[in-house]
C-alpha positions in Angstrom: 16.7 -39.8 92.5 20.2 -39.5 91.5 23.2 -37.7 93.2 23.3 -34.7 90.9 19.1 -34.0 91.2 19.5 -34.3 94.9 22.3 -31.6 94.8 20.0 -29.5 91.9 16.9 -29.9 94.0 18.8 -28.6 97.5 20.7 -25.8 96.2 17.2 -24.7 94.5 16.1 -24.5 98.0 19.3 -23.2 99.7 19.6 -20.3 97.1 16.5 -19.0 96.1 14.3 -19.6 99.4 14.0 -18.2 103.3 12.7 -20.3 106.1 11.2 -19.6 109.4 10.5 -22.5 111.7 9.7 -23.3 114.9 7.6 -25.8 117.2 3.9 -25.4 117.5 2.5 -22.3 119.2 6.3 -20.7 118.9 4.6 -17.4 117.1 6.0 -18.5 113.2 2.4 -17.1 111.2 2.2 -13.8 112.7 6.1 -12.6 112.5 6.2 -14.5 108.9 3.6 -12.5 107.4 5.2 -9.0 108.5 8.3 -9.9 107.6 6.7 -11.1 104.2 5.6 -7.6 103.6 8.7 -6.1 104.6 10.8 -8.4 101.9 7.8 -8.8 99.2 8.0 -12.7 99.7 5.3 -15.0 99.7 4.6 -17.3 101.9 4.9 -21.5 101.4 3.6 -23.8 104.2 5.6 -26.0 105.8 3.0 -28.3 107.8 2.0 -31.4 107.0 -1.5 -31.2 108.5 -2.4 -27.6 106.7 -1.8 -29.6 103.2 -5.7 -31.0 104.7 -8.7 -29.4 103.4 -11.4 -28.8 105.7 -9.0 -29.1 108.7 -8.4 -26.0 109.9 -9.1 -24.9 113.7 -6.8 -28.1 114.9 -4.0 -27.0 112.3 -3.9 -23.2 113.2 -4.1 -22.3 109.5 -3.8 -18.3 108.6 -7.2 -16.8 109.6 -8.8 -14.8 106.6 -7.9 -11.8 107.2 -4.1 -12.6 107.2 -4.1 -14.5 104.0 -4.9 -11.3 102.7 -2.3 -9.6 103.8 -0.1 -12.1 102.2 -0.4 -15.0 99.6 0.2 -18.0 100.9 0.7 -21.5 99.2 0.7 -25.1 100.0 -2.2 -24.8 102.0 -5.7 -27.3 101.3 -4.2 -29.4 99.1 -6.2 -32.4 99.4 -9.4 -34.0 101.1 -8.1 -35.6 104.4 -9.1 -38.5 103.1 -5.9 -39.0 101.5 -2.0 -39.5 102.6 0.7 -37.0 101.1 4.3 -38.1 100.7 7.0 -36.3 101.3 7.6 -36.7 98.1 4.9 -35.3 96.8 5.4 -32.0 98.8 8.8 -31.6 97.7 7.6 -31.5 94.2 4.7 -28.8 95.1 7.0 -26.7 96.9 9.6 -26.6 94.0 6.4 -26.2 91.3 5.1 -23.3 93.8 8.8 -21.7 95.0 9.6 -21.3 90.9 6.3 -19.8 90.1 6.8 -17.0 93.1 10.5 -16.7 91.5 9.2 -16.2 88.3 6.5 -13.4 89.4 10.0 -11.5 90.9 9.1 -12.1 94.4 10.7 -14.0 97.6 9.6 -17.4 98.6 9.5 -17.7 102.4 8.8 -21.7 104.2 6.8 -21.6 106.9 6.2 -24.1 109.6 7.3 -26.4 111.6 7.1 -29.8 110.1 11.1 -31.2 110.8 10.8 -33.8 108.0 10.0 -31.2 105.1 12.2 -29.0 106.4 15.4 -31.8 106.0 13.7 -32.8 102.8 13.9 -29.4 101.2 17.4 -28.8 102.8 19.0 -32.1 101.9 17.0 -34.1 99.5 15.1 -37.2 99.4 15.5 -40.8 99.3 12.8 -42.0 96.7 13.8 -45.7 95.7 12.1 -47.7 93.3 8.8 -47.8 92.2 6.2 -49.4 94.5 5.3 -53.0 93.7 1.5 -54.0 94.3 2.6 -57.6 94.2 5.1 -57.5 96.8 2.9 -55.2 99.6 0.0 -57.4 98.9 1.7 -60.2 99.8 3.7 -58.6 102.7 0.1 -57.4 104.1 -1.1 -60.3 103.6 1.1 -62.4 105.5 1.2 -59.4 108.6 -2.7 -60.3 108.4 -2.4 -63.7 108.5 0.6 -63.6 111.7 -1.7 -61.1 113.2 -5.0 -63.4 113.5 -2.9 -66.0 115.3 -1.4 -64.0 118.0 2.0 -63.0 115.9 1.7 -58.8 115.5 5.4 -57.9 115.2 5.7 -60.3 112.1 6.6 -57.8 109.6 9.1 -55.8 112.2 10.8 -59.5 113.0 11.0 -59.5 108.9 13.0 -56.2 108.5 14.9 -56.6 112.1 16.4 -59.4 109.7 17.5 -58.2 106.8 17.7 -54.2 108.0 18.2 -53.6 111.8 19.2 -50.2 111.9 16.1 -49.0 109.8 13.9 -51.7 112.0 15.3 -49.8 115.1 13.9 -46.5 114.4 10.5 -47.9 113.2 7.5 -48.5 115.5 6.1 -52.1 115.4 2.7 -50.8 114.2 4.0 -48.9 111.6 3.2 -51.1 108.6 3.4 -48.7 106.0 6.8 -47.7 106.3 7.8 -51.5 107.2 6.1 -52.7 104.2 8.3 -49.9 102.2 11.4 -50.8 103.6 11.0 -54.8 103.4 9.6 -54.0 99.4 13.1 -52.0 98.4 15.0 -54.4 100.3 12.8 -57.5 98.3 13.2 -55.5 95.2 17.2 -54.0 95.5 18.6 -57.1 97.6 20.0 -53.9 99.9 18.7 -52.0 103.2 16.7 -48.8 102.5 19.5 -47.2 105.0 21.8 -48.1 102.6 19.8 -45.4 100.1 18.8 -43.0 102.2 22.5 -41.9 103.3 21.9 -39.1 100.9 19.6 -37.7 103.2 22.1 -37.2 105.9 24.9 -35.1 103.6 25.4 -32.3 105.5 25.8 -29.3 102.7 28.3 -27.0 103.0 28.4 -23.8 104.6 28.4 -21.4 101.7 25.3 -23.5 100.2 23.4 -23.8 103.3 20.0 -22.2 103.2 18.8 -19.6 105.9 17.1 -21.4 108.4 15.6 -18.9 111.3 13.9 -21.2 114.1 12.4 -19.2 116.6 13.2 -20.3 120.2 11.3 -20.2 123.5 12.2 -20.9 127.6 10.1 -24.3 127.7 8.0 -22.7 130.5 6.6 -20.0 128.2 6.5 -22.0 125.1 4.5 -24.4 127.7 2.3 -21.5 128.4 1.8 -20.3 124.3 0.7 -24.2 123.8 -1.8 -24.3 127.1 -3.2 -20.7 125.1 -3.5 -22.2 122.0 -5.4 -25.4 123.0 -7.4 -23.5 124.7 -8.5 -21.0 121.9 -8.9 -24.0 119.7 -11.7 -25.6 121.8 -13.4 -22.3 122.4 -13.1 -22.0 118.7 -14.9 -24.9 117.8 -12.2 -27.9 117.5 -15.2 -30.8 118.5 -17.3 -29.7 116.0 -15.3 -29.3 113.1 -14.4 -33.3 113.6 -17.5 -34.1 114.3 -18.1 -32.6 110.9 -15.3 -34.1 109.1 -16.1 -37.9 110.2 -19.6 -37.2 109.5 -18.8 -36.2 106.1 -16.1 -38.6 105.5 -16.6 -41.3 107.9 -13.0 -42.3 108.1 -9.8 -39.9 107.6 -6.4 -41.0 106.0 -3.9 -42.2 108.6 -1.6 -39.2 108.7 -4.8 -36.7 109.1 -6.5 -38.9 112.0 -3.0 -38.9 113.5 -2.9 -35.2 114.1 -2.2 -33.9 117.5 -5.6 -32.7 118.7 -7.6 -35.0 115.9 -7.1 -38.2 116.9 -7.7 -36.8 120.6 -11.0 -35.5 119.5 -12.1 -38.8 117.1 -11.9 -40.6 120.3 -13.6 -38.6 122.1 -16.4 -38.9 120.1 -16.4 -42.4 119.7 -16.5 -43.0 123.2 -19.7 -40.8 123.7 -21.6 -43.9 122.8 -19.8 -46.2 125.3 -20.3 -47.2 128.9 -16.8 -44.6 129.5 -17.5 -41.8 128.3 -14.6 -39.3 128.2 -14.9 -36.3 129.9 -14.4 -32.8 127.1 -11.8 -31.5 130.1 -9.6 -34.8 130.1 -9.7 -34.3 126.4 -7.9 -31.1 126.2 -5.7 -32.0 128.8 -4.3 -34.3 126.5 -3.9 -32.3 123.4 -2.3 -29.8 125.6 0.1 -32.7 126.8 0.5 -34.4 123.5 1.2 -30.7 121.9 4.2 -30.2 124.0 5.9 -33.7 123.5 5.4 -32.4 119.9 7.1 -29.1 120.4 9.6 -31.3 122.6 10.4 -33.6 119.3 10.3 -30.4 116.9 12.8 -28.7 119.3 15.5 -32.2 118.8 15.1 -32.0 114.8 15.6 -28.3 114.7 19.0 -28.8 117.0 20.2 -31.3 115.2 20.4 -29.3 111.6 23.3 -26.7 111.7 21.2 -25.0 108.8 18.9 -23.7 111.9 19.8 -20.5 113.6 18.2 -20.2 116.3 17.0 -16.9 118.1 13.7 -15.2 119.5 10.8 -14.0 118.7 12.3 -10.5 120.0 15.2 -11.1 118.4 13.9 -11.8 115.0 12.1 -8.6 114.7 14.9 -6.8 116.2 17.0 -8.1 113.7 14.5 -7.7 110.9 13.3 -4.4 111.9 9.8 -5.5 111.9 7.3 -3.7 113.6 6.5 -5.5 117.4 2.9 -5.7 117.9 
């Protein structure tokens, strides 16, 4: 992607779109859809798990009833059997944001996925084209250095050639090390090198309206203990049980999902010696849900584009009606 799409791409965003954001359980869907009504928008998701069909309960998708109340995009997308770049939602939301334009109505993000949110705002890095050769032989050689003892082989591999990008990835996360060795294998330079793009900071006149709705950590802590909760009494174990029974095994970014991947081992461990007890279970997701808000709440500081305020204050401000 060149400088001048970049640029195209984020003033498309910046100057024909709204945003409301938030962390998890921060009250984003209900406020989003009255203030859709008010302004004639609809509404594009901006969650990387609600892109999952079938995967709804543990994703807090609209209920029925409010996606009649408003249209909503972006939403079941694909099985979760499958992985979904960033990429790739870029390109949706553009494809979906110009067909809203086009029907002369407002298109309003929704969500609280950080790394959309910057993508939208300030482009993408997308590099060269992937190169089967290259991976195969990268995964190969991890597999190899892996059966004899050796598992941070391909982070040793980009700690030499890259070291800031091999300081911000995890050891485990061969995906994104295989990426970064293959455009270094394939450029001769660090993928940091590329992505600098991604960090311009866009001026203030071009800056997009960014509303993130803020909480005291205490309540916030409370909203996510609520929503857990309902989530479980809702049904949460059974629609995983559903999904692996139907599809065995789920990509790595669905099975990653706060409250999935809690459940999936829940369920796998029903068959062992230690069992895990359903209560421990949701004591986790509760946990794991607010180091999530916790990391959402650092992206969302750490873009000017945000402005931050309440839930009070955003209908205050809007003049929406407080239910």
């Amino acid at each position: 992607m060149t400088e001048e799409s970049v640029i195209s791409m984020t003033d498309f965003f910046a100057k024909n779109c709204l945003f409301i954001t938030g962390p998890t359980a921060s009250g984003k869907t209900s406020v989003a859809i009255s203030f859709a009504q008010k302004i004639d928008a609809e509404i594009l998701s901006l969650d990387s798990m609600a892109i999952y069909r079938e995967m709804n309960i543990g994703t807090a998708k609209p209920s029925a009833g409010q996606l009649q109340m408003v249209p909503h995009h972006l939403l079941d997308i694909i099985p979760p059997t499958e992985d979904f770049s960033v990429a790739q939602y870029v390109k949706a939301a553009r494809t979906a944001a110009e067909d809203i334009l086009n029907r002369g109505k407002r298109p309003l993000f929704v969500g609280g996925t950080p790394l959309y949110i910057k993508a939208l705002l300030r482009g993408i890095f997308e590099g060269p084209p992937a190169n089967a050769e290259i991976r195969q032989t990268l995964q190969m050689e991890a597999k190899i250095a892996a059966e004899n003892g050796d598992f941070l082989y391909l982070h040793r591999l980009l700690q030499e050639v890259d070291r800031q990008t091999a300081a911000r990835l995890h050891p485990n996360d061969e995906k994104r090390l295989v990426r970064a060795l293959e455009v270094y294998r394939l450029t001769g330079k660090p993928i940091c090198e590329f992505q600098t793009q991604f960090q311009i900071l866009p001026s203030e006149k071009s800056r997009a309206t960014v509303w993130t709705l803020d909480w005291p950590r205490e309540e916030l802590h409370q909203r996510i203990q609520h929503r857990v909760d309902l989530m479980f009494s809702a049904g949460l174990v059974k629609e995983v049980e559903a999904l692996l029974e139907k599809y065995q095994t789920l990509s790595r970014t669905a099975s990653q999902a706060v409250g999935y991947r809690e459940v999936i081992a829940f369920l796998k461990a029903q068959n062992t010696e230690i069992p895990i007890p359903l209560n421990h279970v949701v004591e986790e997701v509760k946990a794991h849900s607010r180091q999530l808000a916790r990391r959402q709440c650092t992206w969302f500081r750490s873009l000017p584009e945000c402005k931050h305020v309440s839930l009070a204050e955003f209908q205050k401000e809007m003049k929406l009606e407080v239910e």
